[in-house]
KEKEFI-404398 format. One line per field, with one value per residue: residue number from 1; residue in one letter; chain; x, y, z negated of N, C-alpha, C, O, CB in turn. Coordinates in Angstrom, 3 decimals. Glycine has a CB too. Example, Ala and Ser with C-alpha at 12.3 -4.5 7.8 and 13.67 -1.06 7.14 Angstrom:
! KEKEFI-404398
kolvex <- c(1;2)
lofi <- c(a;s)
dopa <- c(A;A)
neast <- c(13.190;12.850)
nnorth <- c(-5.690;-2.250)
nup <- c(-7.800;-7.080)
caeast <- c(12.300;13.670)
canorth <- c(-4.500;-1.060)
caup <- c(-7.800;-7.140)
ceast <- c(13.200;12.900)
cnorth <- c(-3.300;0.030)
cup <- c(-7.800;-7.870)
oeast <- c(14.236;13.409)
onorth <- c(-3.319;1.138)
oup <- c(-8.465;-8.039)
cbeast <- c(11.308;14.084)
cbnorth <- c(-4.473;-0.598)
cbup <- c(-9.046;-5.725)
END
This chain:
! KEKEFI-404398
kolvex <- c(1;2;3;4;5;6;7;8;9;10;11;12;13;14;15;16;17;18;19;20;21;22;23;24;25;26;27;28;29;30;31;32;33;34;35;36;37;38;39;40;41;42;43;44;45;46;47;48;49;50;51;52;53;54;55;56;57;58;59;60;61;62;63;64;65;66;67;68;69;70;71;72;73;74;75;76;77;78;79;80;81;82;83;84;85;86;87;88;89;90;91;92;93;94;95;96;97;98;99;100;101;102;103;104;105;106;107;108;109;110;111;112;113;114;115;116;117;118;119;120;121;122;123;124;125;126;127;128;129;130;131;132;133;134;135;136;137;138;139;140;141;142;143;144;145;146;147;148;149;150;151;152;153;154;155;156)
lofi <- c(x;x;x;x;x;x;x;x;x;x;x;x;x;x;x;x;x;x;x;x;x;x;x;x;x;x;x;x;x;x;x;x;x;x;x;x;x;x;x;x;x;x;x;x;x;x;x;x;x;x;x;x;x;x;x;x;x;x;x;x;x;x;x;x;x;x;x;x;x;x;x;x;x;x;x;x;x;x;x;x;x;x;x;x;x;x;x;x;x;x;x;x;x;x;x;x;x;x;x;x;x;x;x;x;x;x;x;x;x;x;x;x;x;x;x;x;x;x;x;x;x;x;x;x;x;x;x;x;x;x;x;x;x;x;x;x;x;x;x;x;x;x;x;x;x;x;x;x;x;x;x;x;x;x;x;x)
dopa <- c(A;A;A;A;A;A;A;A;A;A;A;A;A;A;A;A;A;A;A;A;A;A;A;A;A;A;A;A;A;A;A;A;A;A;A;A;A;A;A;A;A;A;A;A;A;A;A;A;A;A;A;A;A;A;A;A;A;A;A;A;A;A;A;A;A;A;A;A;A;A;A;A;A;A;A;A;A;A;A;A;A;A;A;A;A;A;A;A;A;A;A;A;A;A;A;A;A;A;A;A;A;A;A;A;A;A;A;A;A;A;A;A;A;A;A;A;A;A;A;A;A;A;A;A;A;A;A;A;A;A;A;A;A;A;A;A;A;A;A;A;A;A;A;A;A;A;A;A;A;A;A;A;A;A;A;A)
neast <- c(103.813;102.142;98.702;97.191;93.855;92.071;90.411;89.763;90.972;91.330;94.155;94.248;92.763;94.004;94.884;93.354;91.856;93.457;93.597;90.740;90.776;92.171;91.148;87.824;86.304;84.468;85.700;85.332;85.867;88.210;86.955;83.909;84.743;85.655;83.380;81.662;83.506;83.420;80.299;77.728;76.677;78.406;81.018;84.146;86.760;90.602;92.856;96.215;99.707;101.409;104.663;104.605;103.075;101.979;101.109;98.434;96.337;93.928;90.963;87.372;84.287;81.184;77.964;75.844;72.423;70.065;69.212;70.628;73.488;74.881;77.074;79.152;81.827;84.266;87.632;90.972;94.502;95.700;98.071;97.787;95.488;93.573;94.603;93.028;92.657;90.430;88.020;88.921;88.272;85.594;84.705;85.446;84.126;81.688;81.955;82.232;79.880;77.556;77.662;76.913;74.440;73.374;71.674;71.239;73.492;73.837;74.252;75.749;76.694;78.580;77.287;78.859;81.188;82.912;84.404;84.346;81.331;81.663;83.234;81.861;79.121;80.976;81.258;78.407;76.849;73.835;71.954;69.764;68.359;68.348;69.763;68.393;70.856;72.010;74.529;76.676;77.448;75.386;75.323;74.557;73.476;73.955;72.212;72.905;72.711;73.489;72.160;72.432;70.984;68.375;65.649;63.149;59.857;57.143;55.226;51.645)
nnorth <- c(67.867;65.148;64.189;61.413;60.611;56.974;53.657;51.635;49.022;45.650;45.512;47.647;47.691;47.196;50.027;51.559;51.152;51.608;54.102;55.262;54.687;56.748;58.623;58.942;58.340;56.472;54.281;52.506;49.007;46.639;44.480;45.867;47.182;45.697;44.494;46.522;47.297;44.742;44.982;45.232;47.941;49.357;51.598;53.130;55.157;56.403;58.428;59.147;59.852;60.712;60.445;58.549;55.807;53.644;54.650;55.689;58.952;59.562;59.030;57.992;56.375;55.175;54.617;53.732;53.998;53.330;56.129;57.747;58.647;58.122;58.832;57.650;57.421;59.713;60.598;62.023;61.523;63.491;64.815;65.609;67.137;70.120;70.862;69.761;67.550;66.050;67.068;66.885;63.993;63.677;65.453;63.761;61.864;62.435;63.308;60.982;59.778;61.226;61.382;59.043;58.940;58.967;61.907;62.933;63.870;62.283;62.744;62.728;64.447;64.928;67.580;69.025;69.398;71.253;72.252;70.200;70.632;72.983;72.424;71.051;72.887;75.074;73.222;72.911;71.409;71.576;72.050;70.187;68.838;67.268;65.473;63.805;63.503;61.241;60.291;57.164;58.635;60.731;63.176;65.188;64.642;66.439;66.635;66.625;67.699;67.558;68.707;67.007;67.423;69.202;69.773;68.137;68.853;69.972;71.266;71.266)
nup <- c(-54.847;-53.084;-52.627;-52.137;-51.221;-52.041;-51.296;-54.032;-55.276;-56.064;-57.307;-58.539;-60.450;-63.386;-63.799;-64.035;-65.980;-67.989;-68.023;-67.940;-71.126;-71.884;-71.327;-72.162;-74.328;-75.134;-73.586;-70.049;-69.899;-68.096;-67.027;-66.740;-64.812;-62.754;-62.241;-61.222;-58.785;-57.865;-56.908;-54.316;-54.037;-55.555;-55.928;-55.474;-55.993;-55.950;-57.167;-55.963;-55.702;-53.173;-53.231;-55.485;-54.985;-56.779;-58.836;-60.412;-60.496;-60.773;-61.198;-59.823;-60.119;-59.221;-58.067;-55.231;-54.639;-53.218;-51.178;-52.880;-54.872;-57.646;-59.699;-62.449;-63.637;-64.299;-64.072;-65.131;-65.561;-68.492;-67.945;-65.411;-64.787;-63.867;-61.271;-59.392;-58.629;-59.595;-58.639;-55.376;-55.346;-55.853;-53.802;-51.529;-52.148;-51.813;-49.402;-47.655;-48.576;-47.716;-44.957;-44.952;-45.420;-47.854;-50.268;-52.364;-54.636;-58.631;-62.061;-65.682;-68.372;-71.384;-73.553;-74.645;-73.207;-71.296;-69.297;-67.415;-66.820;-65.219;-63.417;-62.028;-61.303;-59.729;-57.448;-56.844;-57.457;-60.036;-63.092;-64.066;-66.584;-69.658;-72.215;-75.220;-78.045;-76.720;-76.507;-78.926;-80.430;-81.181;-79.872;-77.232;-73.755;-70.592;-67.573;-63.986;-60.811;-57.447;-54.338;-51.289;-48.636;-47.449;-50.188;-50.837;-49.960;-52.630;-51.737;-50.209)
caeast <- c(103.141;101.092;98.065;96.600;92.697;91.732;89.425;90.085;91.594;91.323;95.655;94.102;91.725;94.461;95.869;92.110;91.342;94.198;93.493;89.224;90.574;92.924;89.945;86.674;85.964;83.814;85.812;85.225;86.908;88.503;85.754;82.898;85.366;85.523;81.784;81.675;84.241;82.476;79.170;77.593;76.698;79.955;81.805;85.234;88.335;91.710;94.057;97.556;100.863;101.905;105.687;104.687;101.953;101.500;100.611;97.031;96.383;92.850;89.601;85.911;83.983;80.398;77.199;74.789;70.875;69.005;70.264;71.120;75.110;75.217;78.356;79.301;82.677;85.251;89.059;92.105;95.299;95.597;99.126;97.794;94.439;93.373;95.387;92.639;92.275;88.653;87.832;89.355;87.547;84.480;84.488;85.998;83.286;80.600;81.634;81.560;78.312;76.709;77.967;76.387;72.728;73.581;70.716;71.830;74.401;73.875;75.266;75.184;77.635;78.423;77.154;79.983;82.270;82.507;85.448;83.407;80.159;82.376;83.780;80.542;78.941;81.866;81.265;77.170;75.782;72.526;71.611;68.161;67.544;69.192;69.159;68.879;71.302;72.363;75.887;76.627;77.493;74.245;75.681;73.284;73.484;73.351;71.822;73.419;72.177;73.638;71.598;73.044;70.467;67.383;64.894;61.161;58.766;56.389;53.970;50.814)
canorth <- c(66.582;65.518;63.437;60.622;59.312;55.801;53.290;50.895;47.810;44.928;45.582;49.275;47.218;47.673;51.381;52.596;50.978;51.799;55.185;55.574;54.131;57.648;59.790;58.648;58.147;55.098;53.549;50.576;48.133;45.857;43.821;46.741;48.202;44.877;44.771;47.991;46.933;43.857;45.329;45.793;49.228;50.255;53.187;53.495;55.400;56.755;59.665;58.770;61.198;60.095;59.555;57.377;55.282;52.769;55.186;56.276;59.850;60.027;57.891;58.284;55.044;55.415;53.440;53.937;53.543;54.024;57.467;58.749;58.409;57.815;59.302;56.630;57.907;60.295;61.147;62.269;61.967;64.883;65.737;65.968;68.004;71.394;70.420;70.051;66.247;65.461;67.918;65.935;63.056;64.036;66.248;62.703;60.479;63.278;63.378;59.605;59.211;62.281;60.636;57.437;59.183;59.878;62.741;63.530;62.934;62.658;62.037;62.770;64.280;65.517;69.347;69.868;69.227;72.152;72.295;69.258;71.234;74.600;72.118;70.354;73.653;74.858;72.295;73.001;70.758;72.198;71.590;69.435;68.808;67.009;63.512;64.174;62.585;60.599;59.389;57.025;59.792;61.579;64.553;65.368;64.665;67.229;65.789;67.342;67.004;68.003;67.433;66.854;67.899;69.750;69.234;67.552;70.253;69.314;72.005;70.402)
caup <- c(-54.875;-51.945;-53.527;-51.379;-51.885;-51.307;-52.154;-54.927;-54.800;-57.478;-58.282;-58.990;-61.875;-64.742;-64.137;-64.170;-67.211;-69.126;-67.923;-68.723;-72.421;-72.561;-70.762;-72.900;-76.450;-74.879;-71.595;-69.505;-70.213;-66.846;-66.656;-66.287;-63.913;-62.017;-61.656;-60.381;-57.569;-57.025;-56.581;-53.301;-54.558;-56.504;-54.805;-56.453;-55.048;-57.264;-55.949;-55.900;-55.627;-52.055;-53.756;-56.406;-54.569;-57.861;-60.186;-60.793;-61.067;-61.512;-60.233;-59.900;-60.260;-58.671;-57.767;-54.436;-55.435;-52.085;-50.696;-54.234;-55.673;-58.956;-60.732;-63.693;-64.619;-63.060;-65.215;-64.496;-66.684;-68.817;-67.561;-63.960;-64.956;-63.566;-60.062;-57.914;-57.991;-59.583;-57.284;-54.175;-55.676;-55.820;-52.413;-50.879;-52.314;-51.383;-47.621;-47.325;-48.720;-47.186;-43.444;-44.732;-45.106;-48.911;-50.008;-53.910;-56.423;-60.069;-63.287;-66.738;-68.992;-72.443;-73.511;-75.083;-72.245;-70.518;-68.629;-66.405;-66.090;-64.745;-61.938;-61.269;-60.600;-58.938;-56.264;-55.885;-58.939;-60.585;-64.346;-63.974;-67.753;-71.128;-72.888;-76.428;-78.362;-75.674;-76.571;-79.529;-82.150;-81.162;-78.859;-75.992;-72.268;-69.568;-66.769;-63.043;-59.250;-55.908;-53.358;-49.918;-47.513;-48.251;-50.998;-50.076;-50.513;-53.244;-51.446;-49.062)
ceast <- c(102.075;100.388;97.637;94.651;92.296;90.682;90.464;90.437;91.433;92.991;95.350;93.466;92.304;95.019;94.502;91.566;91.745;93.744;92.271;89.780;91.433;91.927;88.630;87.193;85.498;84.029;85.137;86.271;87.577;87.548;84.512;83.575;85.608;84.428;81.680;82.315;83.665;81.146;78.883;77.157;77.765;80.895;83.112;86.525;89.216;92.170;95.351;98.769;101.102;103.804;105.664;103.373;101.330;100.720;98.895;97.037;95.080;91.957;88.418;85.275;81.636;79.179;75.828;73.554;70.469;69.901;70.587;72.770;74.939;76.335;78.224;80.457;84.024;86.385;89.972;92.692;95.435;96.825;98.448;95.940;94.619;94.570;94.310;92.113;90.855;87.842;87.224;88.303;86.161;84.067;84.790;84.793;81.812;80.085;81.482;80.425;77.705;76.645;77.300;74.619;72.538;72.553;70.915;72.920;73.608;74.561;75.061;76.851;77.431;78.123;78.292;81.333;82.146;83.236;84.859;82.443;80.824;82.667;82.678;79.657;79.626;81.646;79.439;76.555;75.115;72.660;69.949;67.327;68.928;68.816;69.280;69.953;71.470;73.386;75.747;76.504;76.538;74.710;74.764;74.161;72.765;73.099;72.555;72.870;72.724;73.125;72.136;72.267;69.182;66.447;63.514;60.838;57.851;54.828;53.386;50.958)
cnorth <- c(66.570;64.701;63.171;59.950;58.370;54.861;52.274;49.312;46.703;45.039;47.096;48.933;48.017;49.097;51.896;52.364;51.534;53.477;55.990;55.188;55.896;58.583;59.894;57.982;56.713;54.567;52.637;50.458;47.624;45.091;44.690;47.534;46.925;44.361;45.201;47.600;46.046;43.895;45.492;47.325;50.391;50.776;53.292;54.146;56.428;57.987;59.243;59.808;59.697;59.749;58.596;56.554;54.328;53.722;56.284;57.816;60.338;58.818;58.557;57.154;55.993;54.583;53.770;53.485;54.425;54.833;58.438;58.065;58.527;57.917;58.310;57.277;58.710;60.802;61.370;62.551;63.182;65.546;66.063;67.060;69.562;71.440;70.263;67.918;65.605;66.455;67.492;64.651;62.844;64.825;65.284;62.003;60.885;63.034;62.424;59.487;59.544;61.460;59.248;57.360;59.456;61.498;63.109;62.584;63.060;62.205;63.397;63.039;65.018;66.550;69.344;69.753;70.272;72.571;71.178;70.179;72.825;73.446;71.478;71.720;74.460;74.331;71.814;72.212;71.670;71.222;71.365;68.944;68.170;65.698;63.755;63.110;61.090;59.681;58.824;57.681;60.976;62.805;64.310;65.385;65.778;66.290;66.793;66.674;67.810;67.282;67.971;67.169;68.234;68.853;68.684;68.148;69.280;70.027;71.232;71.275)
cup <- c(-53.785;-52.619;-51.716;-52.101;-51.373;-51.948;-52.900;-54.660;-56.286;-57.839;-58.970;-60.845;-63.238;-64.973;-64.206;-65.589;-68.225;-68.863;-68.341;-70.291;-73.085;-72.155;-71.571;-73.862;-75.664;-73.296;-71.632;-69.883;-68.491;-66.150;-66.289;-64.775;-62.555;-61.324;-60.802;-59.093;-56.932;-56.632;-55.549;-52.978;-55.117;-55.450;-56.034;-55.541;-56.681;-55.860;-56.917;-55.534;-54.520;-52.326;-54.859;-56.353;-55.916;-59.332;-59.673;-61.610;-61.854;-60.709;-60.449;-59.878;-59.580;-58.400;-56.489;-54.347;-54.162;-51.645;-51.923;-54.635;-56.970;-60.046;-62.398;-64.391;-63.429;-64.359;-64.328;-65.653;-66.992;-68.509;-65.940;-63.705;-64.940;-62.377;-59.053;-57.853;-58.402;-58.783;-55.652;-54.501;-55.189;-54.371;-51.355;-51.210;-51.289;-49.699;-47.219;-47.172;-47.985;-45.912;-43.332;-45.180;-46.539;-49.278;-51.220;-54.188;-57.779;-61.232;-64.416;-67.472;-70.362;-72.504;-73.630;-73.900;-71.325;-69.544;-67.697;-66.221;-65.139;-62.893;-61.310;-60.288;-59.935;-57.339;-55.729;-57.165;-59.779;-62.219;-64.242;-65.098;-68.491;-71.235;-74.563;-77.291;-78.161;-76.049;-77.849;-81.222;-81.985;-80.154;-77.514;-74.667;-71.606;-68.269;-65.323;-61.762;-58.517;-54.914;-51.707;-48.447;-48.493;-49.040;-50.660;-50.656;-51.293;-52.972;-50.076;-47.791)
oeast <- c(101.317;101.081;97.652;94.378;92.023;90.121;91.631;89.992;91.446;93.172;96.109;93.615;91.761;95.530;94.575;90.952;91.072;93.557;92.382;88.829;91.384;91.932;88.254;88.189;86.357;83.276;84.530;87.244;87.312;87.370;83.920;82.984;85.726;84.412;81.591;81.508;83.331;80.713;79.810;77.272;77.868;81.324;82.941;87.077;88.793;92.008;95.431;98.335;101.053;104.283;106.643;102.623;100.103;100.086;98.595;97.458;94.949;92.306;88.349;86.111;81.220;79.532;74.753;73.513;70.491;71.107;70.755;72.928;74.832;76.433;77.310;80.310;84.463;85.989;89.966;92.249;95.357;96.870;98.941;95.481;95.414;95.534;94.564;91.355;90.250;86.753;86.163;87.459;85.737;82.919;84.519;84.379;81.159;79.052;80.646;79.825;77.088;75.607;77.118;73.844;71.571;72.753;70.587;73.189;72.775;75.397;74.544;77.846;76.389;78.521;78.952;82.438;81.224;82.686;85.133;82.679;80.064;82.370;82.610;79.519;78.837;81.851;79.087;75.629;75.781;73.225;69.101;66.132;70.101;67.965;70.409;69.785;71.250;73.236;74.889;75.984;76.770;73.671;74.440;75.240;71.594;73.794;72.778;72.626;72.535;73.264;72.153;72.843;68.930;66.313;62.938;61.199;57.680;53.751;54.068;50.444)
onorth <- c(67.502;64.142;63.872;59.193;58.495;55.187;52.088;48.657;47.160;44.516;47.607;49.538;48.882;49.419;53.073;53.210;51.936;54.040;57.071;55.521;56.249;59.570;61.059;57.300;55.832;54.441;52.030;51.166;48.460;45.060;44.175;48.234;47.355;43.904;44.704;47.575;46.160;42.921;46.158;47.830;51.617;50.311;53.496;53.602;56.859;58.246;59.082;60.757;58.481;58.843;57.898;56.500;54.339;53.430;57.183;58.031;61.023;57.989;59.566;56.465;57.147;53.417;54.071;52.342;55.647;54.589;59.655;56.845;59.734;57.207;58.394;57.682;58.400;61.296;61.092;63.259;64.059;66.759;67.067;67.494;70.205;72.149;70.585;67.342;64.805;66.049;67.577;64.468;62.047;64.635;65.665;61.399;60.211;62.807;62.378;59.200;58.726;60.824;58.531;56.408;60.186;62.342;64.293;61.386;63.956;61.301;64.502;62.330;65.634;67.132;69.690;70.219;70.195;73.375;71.710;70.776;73.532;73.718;71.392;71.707;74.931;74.977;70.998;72.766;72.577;70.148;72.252;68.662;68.374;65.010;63.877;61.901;60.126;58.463;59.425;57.479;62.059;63.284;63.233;65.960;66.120;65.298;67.936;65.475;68.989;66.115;69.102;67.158;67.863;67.644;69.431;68.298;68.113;69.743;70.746;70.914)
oup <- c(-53.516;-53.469;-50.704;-53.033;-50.179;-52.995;-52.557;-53.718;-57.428;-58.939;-59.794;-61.906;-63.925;-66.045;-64.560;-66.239;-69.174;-69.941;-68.919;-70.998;-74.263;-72.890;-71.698;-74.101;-75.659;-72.330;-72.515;-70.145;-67.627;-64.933;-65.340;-63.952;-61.408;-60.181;-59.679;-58.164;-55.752;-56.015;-55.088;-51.861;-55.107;-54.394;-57.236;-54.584;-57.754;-54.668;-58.135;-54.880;-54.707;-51.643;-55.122;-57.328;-56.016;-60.346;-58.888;-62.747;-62.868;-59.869;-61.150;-59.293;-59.686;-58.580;-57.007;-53.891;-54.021;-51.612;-51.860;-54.592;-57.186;-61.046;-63.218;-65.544;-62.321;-65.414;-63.129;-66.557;-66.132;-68.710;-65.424;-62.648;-65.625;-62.666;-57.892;-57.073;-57.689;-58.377;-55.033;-53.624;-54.352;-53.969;-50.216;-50.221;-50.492;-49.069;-46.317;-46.136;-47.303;-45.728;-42.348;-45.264;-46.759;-48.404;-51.136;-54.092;-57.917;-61.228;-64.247;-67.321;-70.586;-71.495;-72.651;-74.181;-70.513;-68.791;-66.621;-65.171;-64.479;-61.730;-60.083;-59.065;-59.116;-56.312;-54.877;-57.757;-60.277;-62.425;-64.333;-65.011;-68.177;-70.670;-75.038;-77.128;-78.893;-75.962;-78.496;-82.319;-82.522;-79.700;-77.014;-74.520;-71.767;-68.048;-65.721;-61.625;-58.818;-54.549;-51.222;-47.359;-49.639;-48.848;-49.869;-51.823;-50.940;-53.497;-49.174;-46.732)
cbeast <- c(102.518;101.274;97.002;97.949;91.504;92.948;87.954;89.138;93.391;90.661;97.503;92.512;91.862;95.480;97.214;90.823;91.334;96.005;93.783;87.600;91.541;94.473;89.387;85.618;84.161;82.137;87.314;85.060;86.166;89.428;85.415;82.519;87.065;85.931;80.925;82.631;85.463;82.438;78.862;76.951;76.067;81.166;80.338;85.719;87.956;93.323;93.641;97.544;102.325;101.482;106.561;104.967;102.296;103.000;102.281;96.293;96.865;92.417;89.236;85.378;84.631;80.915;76.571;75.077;70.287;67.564;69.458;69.733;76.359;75.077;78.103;79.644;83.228;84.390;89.809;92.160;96.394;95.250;100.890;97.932;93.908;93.486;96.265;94.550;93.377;87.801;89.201;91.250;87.577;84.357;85.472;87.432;82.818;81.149;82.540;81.691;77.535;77.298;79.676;77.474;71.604;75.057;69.420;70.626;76.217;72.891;77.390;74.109;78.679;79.113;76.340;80.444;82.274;82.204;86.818;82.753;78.789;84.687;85.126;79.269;78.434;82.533;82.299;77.174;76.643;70.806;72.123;68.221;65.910;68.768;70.759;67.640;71.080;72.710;77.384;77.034;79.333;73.831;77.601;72.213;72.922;74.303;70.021;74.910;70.549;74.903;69.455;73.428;70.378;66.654;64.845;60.140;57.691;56.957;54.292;49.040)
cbnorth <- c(66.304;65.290;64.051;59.425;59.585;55.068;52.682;51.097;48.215;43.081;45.578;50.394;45.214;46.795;52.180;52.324;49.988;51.187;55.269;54.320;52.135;57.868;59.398;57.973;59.545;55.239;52.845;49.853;46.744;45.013;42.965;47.879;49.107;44.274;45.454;49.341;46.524;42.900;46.062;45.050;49.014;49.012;55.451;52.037;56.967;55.029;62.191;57.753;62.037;61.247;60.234;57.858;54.467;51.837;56.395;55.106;60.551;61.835;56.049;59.108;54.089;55.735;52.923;53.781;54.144;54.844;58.544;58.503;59.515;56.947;61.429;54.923;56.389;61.917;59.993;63.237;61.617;65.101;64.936;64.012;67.647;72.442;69.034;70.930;65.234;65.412;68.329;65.436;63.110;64.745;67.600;62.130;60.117;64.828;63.851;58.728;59.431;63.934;60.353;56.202;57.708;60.196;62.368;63.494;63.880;62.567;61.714;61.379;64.612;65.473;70.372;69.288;67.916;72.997;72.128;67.758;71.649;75.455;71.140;69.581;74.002;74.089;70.767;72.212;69.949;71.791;72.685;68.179;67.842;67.946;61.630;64.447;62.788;61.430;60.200;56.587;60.763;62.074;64.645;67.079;63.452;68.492;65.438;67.425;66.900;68.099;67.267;65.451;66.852;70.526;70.025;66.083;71.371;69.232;73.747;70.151)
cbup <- c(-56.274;-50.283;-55.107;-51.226;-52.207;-51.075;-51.431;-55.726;-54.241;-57.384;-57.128;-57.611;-62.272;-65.163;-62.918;-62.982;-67.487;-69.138;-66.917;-68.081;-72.726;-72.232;-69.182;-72.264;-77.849;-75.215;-70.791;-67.807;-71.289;-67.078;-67.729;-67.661;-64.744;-62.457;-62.169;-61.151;-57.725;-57.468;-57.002;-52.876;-55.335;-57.634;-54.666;-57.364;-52.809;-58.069;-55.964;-54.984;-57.383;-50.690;-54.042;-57.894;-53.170;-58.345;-61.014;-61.829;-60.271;-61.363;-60.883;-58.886;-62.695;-57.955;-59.374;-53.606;-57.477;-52.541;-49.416;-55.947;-55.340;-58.891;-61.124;-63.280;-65.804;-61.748;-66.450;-63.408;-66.626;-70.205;-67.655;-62.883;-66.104;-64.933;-60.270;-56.535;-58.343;-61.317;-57.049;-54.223;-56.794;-57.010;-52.214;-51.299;-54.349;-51.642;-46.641;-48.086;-49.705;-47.129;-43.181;-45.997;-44.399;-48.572;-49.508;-55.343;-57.072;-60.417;-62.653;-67.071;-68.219;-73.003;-74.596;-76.710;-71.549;-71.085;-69.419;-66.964;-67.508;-66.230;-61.838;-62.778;-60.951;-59.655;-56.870;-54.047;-60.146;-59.318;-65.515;-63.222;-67.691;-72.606;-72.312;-77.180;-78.949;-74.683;-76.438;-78.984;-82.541;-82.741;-78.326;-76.107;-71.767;-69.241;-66.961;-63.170;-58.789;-55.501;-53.470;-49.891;-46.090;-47.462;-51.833;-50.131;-49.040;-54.652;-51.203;-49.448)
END
């Protein structure tokens, strides 16, 4: 399989949706995911198997705040997981940004998900603190940062 990444397209709208509703306990819906696209901020790209261009293998959905990235939601079907493509995703959205003056990522995910925090740090992401009982059924947020060029000294 050769995988292709690209950015998002509004015919992409319904294969991402249906796809965050099999990835999260709490997707977007089409409409949050249409936002997002229509935003002048919203960063969205999918990876695609270069023989079956219609089908959605995975996405990352995104939002640019100043020179910070904003990670909102990143999946990949569970038959095509541990392949390398939220990976690609994420190392694709990264080098954009970075080239576009981009200075952190962040984002926020479940503790208990740990198979995400292995690939986050993996790929340079730091653990920067918690959200306590963060998500609806109380489970705590890890908070994550990569930052893209050095840190501002907080020394005079």
């Amino acid at each position: 399989m050769t995988r292709q990444i690209r950015n998002v397209g509004e015919l992409d709208l319904d294969s991402i949706s249906e796809l965050a509703a099999r990835c999260f306990r709490e997707g977007w819906g089409r409409a949050a995911l249409g936002d997002s696209l229509a935003s002048s901020t919203g960063r969205m790209r999918v990876v695609i198997d270069d023989d079956d261009p219609d089908r959605v293998l995975g996405f990352i959905v995104a939002r640019r705040v100043a020179d910070c990235v904003e990670i909102d939601l990143l999946g990949v079907a569970p038959e095509f997981r541990r392949q390398g493509h939220a990976a690609a995703l994420l190392e694709a959205l990264i080098r954009d940004e970075a080239a576009d003056g981009a200075r952190e990522v962040r984002l926020e995910l479940r503790e208990a998900n740990r198979a995400a925090q292995r690939l986050y740090a993996d790929l340079g992401f730091v653990v920067v603190g918690t959200r306590a009982r963060y998500y609806p059924d109380g489970e705590n947020a890890v908070l994550l940062t990569r930052w893209l060029s050095p840190q501002p000294s907080t020394e005079s």
